[in-house]
PQR file of N, CA, C, O and H, with PARSE charges and radii, in Angstrom:
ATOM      1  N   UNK A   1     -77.423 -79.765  31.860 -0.4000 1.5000
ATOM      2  CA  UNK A   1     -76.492 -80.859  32.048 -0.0000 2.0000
ATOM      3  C   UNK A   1     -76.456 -81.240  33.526  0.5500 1.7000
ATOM      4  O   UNK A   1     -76.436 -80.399  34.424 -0.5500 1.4000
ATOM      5  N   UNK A   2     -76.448 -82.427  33.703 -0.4000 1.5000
ATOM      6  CA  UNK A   2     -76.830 -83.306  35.562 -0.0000 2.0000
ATOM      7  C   UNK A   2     -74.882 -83.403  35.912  0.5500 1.7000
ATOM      8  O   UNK A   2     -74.079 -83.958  35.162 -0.5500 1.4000
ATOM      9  H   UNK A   2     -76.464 -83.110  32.973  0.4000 1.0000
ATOM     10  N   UNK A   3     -74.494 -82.600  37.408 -0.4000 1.5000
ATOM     11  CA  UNK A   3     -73.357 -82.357  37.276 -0.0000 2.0000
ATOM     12  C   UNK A   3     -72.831 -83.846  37.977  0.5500 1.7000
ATOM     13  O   UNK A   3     -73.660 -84.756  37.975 -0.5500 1.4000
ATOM     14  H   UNK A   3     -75.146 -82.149  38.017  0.4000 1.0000
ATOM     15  N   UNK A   4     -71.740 -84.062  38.459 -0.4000 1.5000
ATOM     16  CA  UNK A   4     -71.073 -85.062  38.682 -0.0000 2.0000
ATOM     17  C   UNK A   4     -71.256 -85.618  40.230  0.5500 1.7000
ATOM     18  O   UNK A   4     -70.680 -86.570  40.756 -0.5500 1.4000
ATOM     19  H   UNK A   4     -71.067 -83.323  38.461  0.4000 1.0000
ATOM     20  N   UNK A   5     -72.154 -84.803  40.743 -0.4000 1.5000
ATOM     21  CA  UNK A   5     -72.598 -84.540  42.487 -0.0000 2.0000
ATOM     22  C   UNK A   5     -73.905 -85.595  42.042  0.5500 1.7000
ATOM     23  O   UNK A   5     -74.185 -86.645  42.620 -0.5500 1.4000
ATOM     24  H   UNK A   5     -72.622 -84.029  40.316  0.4000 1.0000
ATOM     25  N   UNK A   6     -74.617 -85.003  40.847 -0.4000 1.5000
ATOM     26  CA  UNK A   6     -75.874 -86.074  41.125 -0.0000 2.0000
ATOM     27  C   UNK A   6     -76.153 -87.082  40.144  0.5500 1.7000
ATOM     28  O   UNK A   6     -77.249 -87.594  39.917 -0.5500 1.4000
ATOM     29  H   UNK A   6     -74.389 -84.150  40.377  0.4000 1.0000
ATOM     30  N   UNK A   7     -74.462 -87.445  39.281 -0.4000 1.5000
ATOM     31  CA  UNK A   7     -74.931 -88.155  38.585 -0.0000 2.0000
ATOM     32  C   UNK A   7     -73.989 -89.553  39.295  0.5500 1.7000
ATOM     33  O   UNK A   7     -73.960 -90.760  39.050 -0.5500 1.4000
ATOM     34  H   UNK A   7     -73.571 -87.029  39.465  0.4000 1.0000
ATOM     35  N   UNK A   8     -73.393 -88.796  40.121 -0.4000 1.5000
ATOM     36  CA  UNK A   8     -72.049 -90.708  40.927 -0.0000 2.0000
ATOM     37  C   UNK A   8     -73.080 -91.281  41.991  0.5500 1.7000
ATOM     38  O   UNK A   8     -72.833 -92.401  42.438 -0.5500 1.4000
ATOM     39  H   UNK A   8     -73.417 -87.816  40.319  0.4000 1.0000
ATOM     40  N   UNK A   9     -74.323 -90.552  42.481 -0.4000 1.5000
ATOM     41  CA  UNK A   9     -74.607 -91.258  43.356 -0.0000 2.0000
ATOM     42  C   UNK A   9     -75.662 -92.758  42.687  0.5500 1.7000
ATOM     43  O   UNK A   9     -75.709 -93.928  43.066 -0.5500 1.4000
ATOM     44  H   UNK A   9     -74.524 -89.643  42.118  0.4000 1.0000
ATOM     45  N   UNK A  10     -76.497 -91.909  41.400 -0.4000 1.5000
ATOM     46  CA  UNK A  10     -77.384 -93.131  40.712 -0.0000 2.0000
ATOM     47  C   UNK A  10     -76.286 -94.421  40.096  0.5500 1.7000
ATOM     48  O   UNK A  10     -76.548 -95.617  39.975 -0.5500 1.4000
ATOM     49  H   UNK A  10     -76.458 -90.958  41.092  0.4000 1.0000
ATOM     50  N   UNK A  11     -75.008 -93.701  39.775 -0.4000 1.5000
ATOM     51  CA  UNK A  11     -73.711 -94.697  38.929 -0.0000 2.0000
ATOM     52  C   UNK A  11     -73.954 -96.025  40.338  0.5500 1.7000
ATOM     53  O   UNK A  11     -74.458 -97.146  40.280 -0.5500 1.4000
ATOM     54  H   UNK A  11     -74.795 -92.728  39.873  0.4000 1.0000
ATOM     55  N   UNK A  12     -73.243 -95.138  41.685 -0.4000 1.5000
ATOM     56  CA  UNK A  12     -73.064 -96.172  42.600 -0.0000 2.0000
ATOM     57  C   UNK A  12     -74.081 -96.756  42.786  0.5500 1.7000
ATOM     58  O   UNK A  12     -74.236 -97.658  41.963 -0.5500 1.4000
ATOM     59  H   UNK A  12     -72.833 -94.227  41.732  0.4000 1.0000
ATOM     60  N   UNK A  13     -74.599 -96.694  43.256 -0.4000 1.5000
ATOM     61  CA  UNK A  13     -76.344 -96.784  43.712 -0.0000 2.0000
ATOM     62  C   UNK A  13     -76.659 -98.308  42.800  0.5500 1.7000
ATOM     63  O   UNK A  13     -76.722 -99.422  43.319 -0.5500 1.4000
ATOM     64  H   UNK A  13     -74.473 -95.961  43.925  0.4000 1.0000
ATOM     65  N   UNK A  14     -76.791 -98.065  41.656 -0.4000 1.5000
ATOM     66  CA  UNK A  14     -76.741 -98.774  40.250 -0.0000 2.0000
ATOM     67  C   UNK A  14     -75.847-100.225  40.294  0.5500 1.7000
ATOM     68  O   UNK A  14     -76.329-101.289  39.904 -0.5500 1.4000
ATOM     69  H   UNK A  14     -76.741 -97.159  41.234  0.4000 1.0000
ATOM     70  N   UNK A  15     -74.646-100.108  40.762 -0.4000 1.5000
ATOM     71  CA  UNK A  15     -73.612-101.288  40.444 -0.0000 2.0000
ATOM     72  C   UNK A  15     -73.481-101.440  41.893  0.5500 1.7000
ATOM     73  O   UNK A  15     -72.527-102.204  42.044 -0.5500 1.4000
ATOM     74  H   UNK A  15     -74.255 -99.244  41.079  0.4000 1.0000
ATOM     75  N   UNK A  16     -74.126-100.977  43.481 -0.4000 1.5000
ATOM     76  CA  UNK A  16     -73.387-101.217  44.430 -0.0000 2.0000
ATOM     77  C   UNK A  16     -73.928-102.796  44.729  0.5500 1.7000
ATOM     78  O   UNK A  16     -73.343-103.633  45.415 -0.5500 1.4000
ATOM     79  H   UNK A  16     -74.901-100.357  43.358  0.4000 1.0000
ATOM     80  N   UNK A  17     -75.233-102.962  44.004 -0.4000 1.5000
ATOM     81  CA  UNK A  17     -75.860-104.591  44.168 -0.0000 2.0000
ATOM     82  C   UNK A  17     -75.683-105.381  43.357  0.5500 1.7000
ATOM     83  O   UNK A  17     -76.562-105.164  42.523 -0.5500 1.4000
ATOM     84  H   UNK A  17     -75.708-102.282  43.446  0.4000 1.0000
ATOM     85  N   UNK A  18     -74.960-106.382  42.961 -0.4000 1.5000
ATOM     86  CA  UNK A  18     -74.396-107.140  41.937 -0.0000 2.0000
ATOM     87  C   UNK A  18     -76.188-108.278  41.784  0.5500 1.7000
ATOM     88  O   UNK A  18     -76.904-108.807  42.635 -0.5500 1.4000
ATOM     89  H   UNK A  18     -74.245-106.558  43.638  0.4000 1.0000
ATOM     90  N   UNK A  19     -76.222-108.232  40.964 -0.4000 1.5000
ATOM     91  CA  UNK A  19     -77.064-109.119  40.004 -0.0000 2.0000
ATOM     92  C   UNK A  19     -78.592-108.734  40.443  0.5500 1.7000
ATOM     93  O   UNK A  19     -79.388-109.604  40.794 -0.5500 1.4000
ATOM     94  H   UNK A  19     -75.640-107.803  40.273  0.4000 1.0000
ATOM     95  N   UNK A  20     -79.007-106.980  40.376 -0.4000 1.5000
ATOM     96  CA  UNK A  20     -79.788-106.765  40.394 -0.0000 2.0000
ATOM     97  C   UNK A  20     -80.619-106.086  39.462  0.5500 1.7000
ATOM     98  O   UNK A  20     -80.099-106.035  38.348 -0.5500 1.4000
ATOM     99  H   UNK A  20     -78.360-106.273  40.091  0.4000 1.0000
ATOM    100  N   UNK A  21     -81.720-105.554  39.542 -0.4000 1.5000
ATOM    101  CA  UNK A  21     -81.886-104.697  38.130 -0.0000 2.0000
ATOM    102  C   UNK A  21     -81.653-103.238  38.569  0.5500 1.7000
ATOM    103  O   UNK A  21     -81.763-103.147  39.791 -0.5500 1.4000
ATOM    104  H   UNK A  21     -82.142-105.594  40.447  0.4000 1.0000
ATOM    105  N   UNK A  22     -81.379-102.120  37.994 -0.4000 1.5000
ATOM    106  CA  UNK A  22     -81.141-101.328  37.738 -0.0000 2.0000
ATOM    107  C   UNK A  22     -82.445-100.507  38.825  0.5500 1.7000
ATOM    108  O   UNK A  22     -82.014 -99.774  39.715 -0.5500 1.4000
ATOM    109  H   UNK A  22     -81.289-102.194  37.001  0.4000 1.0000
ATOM    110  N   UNK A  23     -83.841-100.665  38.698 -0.4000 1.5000
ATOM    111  CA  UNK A  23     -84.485-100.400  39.319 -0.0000 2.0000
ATOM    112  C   UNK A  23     -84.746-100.629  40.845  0.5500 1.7000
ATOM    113  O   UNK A  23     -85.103 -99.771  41.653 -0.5500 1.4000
ATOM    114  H   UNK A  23     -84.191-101.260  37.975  0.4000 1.0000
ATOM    115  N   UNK A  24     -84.466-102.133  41.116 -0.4000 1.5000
ATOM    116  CA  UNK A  24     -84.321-102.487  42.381 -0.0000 2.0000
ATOM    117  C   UNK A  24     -83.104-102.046  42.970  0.5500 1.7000
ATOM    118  O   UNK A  24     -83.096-102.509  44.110 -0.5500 1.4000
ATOM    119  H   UNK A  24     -84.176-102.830  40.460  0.4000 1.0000
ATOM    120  N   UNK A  25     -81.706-101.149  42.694 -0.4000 1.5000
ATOM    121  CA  UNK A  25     -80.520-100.812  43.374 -0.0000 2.0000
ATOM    122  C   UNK A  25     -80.940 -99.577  43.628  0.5500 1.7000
ATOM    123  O   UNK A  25     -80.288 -99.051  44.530 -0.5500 1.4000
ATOM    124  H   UNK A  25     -81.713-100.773  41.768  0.4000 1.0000
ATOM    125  N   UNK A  26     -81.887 -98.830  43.121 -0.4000 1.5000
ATOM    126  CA  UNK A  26     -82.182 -97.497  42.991 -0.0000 2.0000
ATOM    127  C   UNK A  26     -82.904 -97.274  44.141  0.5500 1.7000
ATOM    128  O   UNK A  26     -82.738 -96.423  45.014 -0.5500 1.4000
ATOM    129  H   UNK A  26     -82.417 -99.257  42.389  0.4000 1.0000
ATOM    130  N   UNK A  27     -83.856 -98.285  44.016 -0.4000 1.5000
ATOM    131  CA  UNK A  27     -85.147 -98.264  45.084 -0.0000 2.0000
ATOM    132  C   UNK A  27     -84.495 -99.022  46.172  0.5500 1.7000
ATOM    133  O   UNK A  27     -85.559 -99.546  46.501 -0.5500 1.4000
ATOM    134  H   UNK A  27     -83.990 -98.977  43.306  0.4000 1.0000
ATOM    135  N   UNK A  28     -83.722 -99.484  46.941 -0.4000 1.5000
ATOM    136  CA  UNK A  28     -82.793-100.149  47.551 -0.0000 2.0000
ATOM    137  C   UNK A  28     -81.915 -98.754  48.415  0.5500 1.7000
ATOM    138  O   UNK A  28     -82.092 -98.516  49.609 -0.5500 1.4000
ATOM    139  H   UNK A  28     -82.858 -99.057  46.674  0.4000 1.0000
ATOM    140  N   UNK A  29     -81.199 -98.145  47.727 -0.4000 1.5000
ATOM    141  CA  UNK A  29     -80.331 -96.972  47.609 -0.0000 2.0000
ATOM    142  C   UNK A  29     -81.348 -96.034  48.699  0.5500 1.7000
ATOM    143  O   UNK A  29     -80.836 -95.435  49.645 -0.5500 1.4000
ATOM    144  H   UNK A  29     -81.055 -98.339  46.757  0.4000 1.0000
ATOM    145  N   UNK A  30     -82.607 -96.000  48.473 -0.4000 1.5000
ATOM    146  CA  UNK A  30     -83.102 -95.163  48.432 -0.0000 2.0000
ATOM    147  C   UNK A  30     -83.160 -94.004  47.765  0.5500 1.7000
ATOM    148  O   UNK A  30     -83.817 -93.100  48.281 -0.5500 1.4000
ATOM    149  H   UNK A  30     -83.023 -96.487  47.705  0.4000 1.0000
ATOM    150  N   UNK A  31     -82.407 -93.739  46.314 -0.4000 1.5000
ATOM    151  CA  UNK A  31     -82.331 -92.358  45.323 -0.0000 2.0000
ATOM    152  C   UNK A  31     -83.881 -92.504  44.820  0.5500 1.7000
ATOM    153  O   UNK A  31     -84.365 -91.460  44.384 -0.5500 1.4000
ATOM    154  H   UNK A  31     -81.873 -94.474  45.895  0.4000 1.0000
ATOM    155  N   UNK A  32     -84.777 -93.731  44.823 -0.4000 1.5000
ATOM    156  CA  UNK A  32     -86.063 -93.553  44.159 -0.0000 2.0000
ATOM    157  C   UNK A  32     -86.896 -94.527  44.613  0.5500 1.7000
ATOM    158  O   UNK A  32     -86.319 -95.554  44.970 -0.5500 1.4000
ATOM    159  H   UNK A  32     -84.384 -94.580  45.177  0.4000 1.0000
ATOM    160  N   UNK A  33     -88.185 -94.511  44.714 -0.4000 1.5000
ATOM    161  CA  UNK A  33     -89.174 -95.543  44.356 -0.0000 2.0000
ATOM    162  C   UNK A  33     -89.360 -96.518  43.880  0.5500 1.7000
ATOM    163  O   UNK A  33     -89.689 -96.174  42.744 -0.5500 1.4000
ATOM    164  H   UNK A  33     -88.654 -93.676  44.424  0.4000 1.0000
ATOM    165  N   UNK A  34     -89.394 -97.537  43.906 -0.4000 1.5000
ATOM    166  CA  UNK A  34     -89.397 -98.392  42.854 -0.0000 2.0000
ATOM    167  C   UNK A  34     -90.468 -97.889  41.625  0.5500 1.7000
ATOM    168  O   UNK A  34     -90.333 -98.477  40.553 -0.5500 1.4000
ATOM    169  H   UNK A  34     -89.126 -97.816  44.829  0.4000 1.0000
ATOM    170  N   UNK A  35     -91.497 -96.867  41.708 -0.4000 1.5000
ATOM    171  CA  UNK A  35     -92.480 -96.693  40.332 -0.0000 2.0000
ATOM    172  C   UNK A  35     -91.768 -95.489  39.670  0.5500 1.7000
ATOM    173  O   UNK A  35     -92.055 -95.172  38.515 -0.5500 1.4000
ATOM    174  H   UNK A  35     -91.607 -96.389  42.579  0.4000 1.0000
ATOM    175  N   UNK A  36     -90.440 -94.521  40.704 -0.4000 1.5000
ATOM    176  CA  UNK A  36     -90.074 -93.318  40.575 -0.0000 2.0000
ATOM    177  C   UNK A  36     -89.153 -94.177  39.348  0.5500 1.7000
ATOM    178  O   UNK A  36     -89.538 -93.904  38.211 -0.5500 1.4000
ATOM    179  H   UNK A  36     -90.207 -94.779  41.642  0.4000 1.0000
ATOM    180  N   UNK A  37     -88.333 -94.881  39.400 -0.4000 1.5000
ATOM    181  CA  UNK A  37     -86.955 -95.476  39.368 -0.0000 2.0000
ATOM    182  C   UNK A  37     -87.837 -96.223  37.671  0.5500 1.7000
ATOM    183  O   UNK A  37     -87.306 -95.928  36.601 -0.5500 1.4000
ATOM    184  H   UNK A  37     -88.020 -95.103  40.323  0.4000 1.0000
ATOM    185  N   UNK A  38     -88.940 -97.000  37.670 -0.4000 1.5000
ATOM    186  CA  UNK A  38     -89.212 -97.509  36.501 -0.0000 2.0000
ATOM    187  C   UNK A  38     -89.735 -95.979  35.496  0.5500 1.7000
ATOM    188  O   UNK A  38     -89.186 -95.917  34.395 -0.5500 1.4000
ATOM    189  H   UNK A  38     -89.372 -97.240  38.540  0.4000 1.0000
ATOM    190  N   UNK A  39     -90.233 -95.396  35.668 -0.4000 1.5000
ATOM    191  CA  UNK A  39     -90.828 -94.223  35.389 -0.0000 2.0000
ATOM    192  C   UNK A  39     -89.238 -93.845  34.260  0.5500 1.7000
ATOM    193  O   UNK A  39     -89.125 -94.066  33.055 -0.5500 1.4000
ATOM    194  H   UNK A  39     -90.679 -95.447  36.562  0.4000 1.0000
ATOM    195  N   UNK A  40     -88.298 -93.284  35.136 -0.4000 1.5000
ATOM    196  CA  UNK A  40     -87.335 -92.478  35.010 -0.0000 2.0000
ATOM    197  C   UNK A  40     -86.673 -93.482  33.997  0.5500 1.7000
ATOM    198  O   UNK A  40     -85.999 -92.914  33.137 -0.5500 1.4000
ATOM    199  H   UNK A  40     -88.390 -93.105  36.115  0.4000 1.0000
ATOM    200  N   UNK A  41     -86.720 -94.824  33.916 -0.4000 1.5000
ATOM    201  CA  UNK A  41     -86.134 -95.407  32.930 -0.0000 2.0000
ATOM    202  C   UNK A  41     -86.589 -95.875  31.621  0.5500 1.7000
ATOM    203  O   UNK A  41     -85.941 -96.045  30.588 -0.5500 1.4000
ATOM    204  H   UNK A  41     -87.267 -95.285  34.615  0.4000 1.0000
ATOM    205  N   UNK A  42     -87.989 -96.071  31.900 -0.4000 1.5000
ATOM    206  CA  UNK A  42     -88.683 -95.702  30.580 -0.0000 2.0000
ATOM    207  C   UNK A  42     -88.757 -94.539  29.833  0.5500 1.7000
ATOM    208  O   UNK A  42     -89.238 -94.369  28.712 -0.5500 1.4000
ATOM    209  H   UNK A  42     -88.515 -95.933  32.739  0.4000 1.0000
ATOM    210  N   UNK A  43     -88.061 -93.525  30.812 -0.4000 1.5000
ATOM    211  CA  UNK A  43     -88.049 -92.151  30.331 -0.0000 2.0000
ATOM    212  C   UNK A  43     -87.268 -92.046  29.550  0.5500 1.7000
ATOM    213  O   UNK A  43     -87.579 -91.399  28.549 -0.5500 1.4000
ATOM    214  H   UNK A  43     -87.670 -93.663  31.722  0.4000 1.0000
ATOM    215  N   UNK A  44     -85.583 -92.762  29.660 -0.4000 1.5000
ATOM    216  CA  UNK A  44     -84.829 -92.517  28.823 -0.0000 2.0000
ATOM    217  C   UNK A  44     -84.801 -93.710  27.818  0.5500 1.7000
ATOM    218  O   UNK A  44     -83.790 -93.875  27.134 -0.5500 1.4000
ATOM    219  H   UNK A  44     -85.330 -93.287  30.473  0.4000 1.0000
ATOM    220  N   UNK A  45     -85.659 -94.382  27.725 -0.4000 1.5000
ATOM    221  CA  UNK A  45     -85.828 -95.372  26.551 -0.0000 2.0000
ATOM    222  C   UNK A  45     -85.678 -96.877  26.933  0.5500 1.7000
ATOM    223  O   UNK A  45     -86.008 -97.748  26.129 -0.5500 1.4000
ATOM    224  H   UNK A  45     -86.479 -94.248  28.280  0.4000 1.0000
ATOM    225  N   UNK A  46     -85.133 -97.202  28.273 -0.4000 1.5000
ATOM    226  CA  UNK A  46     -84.918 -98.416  28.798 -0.0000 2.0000
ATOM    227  C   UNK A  46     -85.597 -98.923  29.054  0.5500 1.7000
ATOM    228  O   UNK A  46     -86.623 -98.328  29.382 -0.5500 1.4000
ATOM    229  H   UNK A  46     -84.864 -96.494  28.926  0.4000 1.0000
ATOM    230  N   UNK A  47     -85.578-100.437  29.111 -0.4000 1.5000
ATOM    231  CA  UNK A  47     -86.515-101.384  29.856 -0.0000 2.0000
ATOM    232  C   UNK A  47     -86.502-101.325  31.116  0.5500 1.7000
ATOM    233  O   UNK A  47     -85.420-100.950  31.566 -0.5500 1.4000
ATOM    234  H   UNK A  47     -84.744-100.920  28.844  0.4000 1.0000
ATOM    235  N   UNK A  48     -87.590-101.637  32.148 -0.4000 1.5000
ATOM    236  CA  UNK A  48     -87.655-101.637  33.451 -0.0000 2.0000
ATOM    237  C   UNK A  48     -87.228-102.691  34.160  0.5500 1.7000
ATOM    238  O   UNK A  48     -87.468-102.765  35.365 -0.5500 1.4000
ATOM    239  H   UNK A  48     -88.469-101.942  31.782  0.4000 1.0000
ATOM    240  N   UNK A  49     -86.424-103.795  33.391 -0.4000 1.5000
ATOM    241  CA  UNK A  49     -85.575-104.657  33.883 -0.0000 2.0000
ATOM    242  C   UNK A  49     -84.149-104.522  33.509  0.5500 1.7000
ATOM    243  O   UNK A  49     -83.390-105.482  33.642 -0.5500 1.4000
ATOM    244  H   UNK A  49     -86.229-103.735  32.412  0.4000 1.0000
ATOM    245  N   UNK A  50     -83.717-103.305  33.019 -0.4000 1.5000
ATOM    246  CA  UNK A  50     -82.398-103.029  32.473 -0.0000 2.0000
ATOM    247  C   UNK A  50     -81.347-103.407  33.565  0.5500 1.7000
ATOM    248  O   UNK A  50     -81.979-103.751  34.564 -0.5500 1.4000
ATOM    249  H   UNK A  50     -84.334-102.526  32.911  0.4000 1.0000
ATOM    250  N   UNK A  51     -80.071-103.481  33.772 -0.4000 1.5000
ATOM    251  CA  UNK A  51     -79.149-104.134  34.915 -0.0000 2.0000
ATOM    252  C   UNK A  51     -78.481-102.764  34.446  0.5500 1.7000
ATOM    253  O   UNK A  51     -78.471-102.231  33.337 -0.5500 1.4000
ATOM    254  H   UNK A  51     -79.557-103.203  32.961  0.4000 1.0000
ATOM    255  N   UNK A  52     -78.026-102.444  35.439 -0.4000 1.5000
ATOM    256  CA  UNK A  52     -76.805-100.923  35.214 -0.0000 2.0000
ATOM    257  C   UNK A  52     -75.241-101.623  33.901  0.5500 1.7000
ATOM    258  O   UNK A  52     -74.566-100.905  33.164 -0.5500 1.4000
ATOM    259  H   UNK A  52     -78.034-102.877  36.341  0.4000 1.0000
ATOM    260  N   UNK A  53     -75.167-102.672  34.009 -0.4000 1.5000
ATOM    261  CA  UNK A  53     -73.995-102.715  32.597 -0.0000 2.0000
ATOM    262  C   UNK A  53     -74.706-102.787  31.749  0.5500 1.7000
ATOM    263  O   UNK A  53     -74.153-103.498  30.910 -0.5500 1.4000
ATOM    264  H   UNK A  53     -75.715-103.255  34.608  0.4000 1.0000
ATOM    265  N   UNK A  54     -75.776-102.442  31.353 -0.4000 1.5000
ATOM    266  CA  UNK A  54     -76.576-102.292  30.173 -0.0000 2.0000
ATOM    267  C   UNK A  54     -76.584-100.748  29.760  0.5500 1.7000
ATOM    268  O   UNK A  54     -76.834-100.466  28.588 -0.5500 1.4000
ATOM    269  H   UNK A  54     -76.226-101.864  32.034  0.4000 1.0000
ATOM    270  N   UNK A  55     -76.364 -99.913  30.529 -0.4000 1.5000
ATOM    271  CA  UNK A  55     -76.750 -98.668  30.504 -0.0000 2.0000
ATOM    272  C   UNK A  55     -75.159 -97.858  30.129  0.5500 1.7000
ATOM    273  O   UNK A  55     -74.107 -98.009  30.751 -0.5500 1.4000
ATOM    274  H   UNK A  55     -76.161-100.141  31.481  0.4000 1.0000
ATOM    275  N   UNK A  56     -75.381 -97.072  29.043 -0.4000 1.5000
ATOM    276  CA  UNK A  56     -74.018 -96.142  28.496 -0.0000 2.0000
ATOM    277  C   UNK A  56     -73.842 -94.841  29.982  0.5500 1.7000
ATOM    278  O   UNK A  56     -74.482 -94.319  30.895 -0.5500 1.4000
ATOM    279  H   UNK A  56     -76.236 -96.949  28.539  0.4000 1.0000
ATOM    280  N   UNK A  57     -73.010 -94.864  29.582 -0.4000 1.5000
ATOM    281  CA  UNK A  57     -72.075 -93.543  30.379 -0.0000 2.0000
ATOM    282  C   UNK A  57     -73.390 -92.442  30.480  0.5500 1.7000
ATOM    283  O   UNK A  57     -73.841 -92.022  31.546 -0.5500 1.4000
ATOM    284  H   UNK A  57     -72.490 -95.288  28.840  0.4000 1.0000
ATOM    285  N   UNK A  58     -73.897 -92.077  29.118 -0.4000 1.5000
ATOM    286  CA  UNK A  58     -74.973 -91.422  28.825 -0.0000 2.0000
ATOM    287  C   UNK A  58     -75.957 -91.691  29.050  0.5500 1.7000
ATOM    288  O   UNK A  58     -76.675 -90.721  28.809 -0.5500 1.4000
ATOM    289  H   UNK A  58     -73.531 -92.419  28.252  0.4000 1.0000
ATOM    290  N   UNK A  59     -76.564 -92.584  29.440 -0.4000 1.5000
ATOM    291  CA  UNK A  59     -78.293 -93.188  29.522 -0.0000 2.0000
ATOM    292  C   UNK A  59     -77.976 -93.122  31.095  0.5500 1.7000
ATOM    293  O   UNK A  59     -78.943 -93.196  31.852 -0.5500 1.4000
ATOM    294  H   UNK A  59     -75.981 -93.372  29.635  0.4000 1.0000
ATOM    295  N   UNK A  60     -76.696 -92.990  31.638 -0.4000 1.5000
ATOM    296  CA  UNK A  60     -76.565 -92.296  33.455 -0.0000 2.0000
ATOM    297  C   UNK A  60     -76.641 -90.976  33.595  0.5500 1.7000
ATOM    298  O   UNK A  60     -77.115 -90.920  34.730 -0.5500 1.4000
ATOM    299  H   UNK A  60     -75.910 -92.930  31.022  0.4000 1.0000
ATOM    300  N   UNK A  61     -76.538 -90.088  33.316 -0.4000 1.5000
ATOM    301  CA  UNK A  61     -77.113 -89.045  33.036 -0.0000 2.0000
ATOM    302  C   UNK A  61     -77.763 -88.795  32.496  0.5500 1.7000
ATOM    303  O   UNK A  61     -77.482 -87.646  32.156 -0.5500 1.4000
ATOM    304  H   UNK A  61     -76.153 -90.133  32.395  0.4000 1.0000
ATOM    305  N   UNK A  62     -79.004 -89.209  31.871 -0.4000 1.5000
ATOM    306  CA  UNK A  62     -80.265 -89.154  31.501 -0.0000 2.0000
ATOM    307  C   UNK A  62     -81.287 -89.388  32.701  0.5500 1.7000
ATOM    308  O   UNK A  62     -82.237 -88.694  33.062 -0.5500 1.4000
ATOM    309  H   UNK A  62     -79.232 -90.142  32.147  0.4000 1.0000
ATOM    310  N   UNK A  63     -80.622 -90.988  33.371 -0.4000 1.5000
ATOM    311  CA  UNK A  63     -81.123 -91.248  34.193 -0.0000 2.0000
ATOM    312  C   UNK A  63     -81.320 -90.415  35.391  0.5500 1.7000
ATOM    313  O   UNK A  63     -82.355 -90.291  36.047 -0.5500 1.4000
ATOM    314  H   UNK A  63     -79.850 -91.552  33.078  0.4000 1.0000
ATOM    315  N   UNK A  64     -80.246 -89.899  35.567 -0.4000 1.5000
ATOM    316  CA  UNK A  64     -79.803 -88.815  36.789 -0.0000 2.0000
ATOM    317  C   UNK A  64     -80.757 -87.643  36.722  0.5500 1.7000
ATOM    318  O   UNK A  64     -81.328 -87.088  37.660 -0.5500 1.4000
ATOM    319  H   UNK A  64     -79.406 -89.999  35.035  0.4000 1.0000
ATOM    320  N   UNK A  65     -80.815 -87.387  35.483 -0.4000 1.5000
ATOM    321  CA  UNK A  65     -82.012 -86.120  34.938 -0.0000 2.0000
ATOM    322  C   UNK A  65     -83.116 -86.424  35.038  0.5500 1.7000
ATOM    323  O   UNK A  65     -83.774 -85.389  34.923 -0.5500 1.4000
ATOM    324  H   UNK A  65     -80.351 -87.837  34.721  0.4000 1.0000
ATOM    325  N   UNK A  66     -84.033 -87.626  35.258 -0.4000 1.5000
ATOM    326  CA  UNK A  66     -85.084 -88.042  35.097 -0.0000 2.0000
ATOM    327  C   UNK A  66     -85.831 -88.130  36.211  0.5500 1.7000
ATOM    328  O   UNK A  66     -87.035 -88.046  36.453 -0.5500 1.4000
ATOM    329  H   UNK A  66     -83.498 -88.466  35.351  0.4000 1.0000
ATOM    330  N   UNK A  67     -84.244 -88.437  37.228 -0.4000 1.5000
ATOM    331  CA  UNK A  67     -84.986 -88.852  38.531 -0.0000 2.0000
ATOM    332  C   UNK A  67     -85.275 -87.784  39.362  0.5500 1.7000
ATOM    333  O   UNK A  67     -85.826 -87.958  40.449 -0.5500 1.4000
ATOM    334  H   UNK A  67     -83.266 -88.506  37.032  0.4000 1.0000
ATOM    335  N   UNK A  68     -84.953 -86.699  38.951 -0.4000 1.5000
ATOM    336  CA  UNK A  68     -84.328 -85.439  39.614 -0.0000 2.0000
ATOM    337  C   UNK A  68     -86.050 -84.745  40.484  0.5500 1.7000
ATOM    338  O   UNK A  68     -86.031 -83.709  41.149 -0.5500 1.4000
ATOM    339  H   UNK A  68     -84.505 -86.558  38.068  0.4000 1.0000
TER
END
């Protein structure tokens, strides 16, 4: 289980850029790559244009696990 230390920073990270994708706030953030960040979201079943209000409570900690 991804504890609450490494799963608030992808949450923020995620929503701190309003009308971006999910991948570009990541890779932005610096928490990933932009190929790390598509990788990790195809991992948990998402599209690589997903926007973070697309993504459940749960598919953030997936994410968090993926990127790890």
């Amino acid at each position: 289980m991804a504890s609450i230390s490494e799963v608030r920073p992808v949450v923020e990270a995620a929503f701190a850029h309003r009308r971006k994708t999910a991948v570009n706030a990541l890779a932005q953030a610096g928490l990933a790559s932009r190929a790390e960040a598509e990788q990790s979201l195809v991992a948990i079943g998402k599209a690589t244009n997903a926007r973070a209000e697309e993504l459940t409570p749960q598919e953030f900690v997936q994410l968090a696990r993926a990127l790890r």
